[in-house]
C-alpha positions as CSV (number, residue, x, y, z in Angstrom):
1,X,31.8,-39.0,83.6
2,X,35.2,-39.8,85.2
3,X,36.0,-36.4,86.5
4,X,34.5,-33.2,87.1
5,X,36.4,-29.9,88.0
6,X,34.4,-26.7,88.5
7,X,37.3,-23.8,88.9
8,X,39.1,-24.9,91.9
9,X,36.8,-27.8,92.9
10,X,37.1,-31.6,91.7
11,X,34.7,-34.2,92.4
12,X,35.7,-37.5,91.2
13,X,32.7,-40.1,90.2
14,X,32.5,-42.7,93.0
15,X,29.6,-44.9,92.2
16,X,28.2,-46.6,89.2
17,X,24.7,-46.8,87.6
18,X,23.0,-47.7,84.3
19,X,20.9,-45.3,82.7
20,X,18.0,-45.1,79.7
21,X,17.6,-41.4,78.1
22,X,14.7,-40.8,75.6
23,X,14.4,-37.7,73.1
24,X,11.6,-36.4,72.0
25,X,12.0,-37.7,68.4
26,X,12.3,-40.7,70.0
27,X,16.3,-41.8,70.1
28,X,17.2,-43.3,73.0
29,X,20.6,-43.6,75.4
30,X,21.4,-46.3,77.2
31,X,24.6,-46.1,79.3
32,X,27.1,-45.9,82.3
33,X,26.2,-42.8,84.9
34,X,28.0,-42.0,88.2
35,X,26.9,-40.7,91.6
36,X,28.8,-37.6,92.6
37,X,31.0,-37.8,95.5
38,X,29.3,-36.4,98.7
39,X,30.6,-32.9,98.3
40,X,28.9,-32.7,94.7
41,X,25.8,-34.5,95.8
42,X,24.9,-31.3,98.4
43,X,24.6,-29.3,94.7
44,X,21.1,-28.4,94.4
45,X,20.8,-29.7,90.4
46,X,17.6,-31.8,89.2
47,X,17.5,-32.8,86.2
48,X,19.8,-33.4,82.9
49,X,22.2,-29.9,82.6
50,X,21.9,-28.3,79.8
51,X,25.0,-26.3,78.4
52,X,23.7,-24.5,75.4
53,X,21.8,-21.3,75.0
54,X,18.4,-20.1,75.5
55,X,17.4,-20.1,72.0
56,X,17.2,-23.8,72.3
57,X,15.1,-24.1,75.5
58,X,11.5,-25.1,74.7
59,X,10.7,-23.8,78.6
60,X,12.3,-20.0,77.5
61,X,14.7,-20.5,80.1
62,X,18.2,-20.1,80.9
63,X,20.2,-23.0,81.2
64,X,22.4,-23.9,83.7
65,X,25.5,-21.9,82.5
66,X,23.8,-19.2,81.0
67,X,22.3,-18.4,84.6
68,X,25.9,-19.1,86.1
69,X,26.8,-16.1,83.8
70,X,24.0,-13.9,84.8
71,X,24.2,-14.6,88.3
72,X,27.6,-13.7,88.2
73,X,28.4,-17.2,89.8
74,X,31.9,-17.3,87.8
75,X,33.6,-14.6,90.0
76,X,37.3,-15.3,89.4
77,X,36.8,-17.8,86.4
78,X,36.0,-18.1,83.2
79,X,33.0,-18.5,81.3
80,X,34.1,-21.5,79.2
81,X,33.6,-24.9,79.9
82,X,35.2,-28.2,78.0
83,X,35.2,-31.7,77.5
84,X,37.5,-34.8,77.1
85,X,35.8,-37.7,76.0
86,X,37.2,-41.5,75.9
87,X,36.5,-45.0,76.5
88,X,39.4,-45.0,79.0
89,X,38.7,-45.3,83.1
90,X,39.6,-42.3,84.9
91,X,39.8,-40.2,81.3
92,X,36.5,-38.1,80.7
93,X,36.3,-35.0,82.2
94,X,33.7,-31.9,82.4
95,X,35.3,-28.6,83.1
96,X,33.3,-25.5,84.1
97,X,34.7,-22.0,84.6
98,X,38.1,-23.0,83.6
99,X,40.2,-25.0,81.3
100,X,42.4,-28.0,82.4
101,X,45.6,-27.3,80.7
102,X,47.4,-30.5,81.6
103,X,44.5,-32.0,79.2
104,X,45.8,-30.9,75.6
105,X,49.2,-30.0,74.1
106,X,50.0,-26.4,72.4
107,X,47.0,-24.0,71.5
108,X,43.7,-24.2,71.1
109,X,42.1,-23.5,67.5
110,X,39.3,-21.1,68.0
111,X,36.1,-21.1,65.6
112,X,33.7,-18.1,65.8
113,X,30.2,-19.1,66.1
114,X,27.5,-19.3,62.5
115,X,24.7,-18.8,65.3
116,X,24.6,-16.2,68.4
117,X,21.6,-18.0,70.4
118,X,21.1,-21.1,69.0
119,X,23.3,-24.6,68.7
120,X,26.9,-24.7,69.1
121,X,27.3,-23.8,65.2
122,X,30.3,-23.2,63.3
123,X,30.5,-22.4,59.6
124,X,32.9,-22.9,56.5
125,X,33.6,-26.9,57.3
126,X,35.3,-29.0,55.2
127,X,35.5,-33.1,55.6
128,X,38.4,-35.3,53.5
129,X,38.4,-38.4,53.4
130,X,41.0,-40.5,52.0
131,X,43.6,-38.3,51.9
132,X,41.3,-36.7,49.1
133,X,41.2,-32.4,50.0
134,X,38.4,-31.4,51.1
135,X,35.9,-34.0,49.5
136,X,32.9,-31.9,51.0
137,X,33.4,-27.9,51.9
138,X,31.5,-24.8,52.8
139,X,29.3,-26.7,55.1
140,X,28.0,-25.5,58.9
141,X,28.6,-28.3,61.7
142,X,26.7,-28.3,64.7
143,X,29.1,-29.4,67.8
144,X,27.2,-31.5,69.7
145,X,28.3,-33.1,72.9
146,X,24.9,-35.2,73.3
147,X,25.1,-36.9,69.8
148,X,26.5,-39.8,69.4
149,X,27.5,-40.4,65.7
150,X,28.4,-37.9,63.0
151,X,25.3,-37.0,60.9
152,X,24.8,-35.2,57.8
153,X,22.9,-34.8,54.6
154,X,21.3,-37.9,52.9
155,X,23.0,-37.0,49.3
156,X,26.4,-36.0,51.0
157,X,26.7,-39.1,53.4
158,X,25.7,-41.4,50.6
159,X,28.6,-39.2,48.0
160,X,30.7,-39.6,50.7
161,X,30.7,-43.6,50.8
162,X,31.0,-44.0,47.3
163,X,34.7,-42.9,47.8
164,X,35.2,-45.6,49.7
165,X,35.4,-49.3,48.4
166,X,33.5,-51.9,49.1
167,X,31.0,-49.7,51.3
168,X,27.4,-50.0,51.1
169,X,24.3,-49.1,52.4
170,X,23.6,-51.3,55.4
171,X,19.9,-51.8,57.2
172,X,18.7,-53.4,60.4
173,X,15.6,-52.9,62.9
174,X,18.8,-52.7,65.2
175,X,19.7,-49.3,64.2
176,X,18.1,-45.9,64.8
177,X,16.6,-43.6,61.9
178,X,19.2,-42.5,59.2
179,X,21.1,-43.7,56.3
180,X,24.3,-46.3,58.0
181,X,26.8,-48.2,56.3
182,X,29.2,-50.7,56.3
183,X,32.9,-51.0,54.7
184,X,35.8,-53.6,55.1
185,X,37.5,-53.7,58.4
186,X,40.3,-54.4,56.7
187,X,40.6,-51.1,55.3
188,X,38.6,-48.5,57.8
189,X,39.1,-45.3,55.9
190,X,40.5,-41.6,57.2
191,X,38.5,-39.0,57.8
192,X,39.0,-35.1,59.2
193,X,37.5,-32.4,59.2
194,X,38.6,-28.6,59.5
195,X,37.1,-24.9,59.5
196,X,38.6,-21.7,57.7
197,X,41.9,-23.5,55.9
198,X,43.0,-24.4,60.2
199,X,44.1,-27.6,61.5
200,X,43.0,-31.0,60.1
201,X,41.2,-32.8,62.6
202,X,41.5,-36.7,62.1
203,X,39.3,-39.6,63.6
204,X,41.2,-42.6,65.0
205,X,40.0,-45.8,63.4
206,X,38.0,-46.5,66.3
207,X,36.0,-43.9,66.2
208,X,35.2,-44.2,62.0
209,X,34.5,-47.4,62.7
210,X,31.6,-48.4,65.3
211,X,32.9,-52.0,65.1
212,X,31.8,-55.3,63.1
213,X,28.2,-56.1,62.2
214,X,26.9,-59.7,63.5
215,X,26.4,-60.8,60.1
216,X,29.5,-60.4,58.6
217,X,32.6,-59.8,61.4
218,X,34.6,-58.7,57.9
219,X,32.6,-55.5,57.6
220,X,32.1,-52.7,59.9
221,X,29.6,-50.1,60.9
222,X,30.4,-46.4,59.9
223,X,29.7,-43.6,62.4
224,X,29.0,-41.0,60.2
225,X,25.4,-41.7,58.6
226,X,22.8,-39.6,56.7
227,X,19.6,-38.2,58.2
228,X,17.1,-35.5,56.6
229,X,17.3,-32.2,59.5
230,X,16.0,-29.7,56.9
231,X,13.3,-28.9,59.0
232,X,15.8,-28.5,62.3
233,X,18.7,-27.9,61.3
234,X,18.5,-26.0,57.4
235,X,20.7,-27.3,54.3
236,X,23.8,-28.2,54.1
237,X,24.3,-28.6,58.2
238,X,26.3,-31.5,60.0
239,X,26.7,-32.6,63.8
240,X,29.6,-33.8,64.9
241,X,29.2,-35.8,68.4
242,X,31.2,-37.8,70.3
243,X,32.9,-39.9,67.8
244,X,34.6,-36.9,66.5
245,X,34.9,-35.4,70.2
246,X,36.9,-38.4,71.5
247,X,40.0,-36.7,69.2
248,X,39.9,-33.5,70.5
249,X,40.2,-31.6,73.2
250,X,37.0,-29.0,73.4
251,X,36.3,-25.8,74.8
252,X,33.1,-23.7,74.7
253,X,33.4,-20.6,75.5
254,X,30.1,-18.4,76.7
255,X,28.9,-14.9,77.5
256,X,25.5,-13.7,78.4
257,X,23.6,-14.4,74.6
258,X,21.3,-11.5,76.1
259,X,24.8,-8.9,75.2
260,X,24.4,-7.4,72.0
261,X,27.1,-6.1,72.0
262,X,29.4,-6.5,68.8
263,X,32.6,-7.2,71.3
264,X,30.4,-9.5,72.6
265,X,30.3,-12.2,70.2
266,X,34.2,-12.9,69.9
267,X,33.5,-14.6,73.5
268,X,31.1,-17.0,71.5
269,X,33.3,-19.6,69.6
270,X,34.5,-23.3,70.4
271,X,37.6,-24.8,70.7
272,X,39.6,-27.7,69.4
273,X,42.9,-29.1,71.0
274,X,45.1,-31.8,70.7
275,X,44.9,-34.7,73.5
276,X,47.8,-35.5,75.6
């Protein structure tokens, strides 16, 4: 992280680290972290931050902005936070409480949430690939800033390839669990994806692409691969992590989950911008 800003505040990473994550179904991270400027480092936080909702927590607690919310922490901001993501220095950012407009250009694209207290899940996707409309629709898609890749269905993923030339199925002990492929660098192929008839969203190249494979430089490793989440996730669900995050500005904006109140869940939605 390059940049935090919390309302008014913003703490600017000033020293470098290396750091291993593991998941309970046994993924694992490995990465670049930062040390918090000294102001930041007097912030009580232990631990990873979690920015979903309870629903999620195996502990039945609040996470970190939930509580924020509760605690009524947010006096004189906004209970929405967002992210930039990018392989630039000095270009990923965390907002909390606000949004940074000089980040994104015109308005953002708003998307109700599928789920009230549960993932970051928005319904009625569509994905194109190949300038072919809509290729796969009426799908949910789980926005989730601590993926990595784009995952979907096996049958989809694999539907989705054959579009494409020259793509196949690729395998190596390299690789985590899930259905990956390979197709020509040559030709890395576009892909968007967009909710309710809105915007299309396109990947850059980069970010369809995960690079060459070491045993042939000519072919090169899709993000998007196909993993069974039945059992987590239901049918017919997607998550879209950072490769697709990298191309959009993203808001999430939060209210208490505990509200009920119908006029309540219109605060619940995320939000896609275009980057500066």
């Amino acid at each position: 992280m390059d940049l935090l800003i919390f309302g008014s505040l913003r703490y600017p990473a000033k020293h470098q680290f290396k750091f291993k994550l593991e998941y309970g179904n046994g993924h694992k991270v490995l990465g670049p972290g930062e040390t918090d400027t000294d102001e930041f480092a007097k912030v009580l936080f232990d631990g990873i931050i979690g920015l979903a909702f309870p629903g999620l927590s195996h502990l039945s607690g609040d996470p970190f902005f939930v509580s924020a919310i509760k605690q009524d922490q947010l006096k004189d901001l906004e209970n929405k936070f967002a992210f930039v993501f990018s392989t630039k220095p000095g270009v990923t950012s965390l907002t909390l409480g606000c949004i940074e407009d000089t980040a994104y250009k015109d308005k953002t694209e708003k998307h109700l949430l599928a789920e009230e207290d549960s993932h970051w899940e928005l319904g009625e996707a569509d994905l194109s690939i190949l300038q072919l409309i809509a290729l796969l629709s009426s799908f949910n898609m789980v926005i989730d800033i601590g993926a990595y890749k784009i995952t979907g269905p096996p049958a989809a993923v694999d539907f989705l390839y054959k579009q494409i030339p020259d793509a196949r199925q690729y395998v190596s002990p390299d690789l985590e669990a899930g259905n990956h492929y390979t197709f020509p660098c040559a030709s890395i192929p576009s892909v968007s994806f967009h909710w309710h008839q809105d915007n299309y969203w396109s990947m850059s190249s980069d970010t369809v692409s995960l690079g060459p494979i070491k045993e042939d430089p000519s072919c090169c490793l899709g993000s998007i691969i196909g993993l069974d989440m039945t059992k987590t996730l239901g049918e017919n669900t997607w998550i879209l992590g950072e490769m697709f995050l990298r191309n959009v500005y993203t808001v999430f904006s939060m209210d208490d989950p505990s509200n009920k109140k119908p006029e309540n869940r219109l605060k619940l939605y995320v939000g896609f911008a275009e980057l500066k």
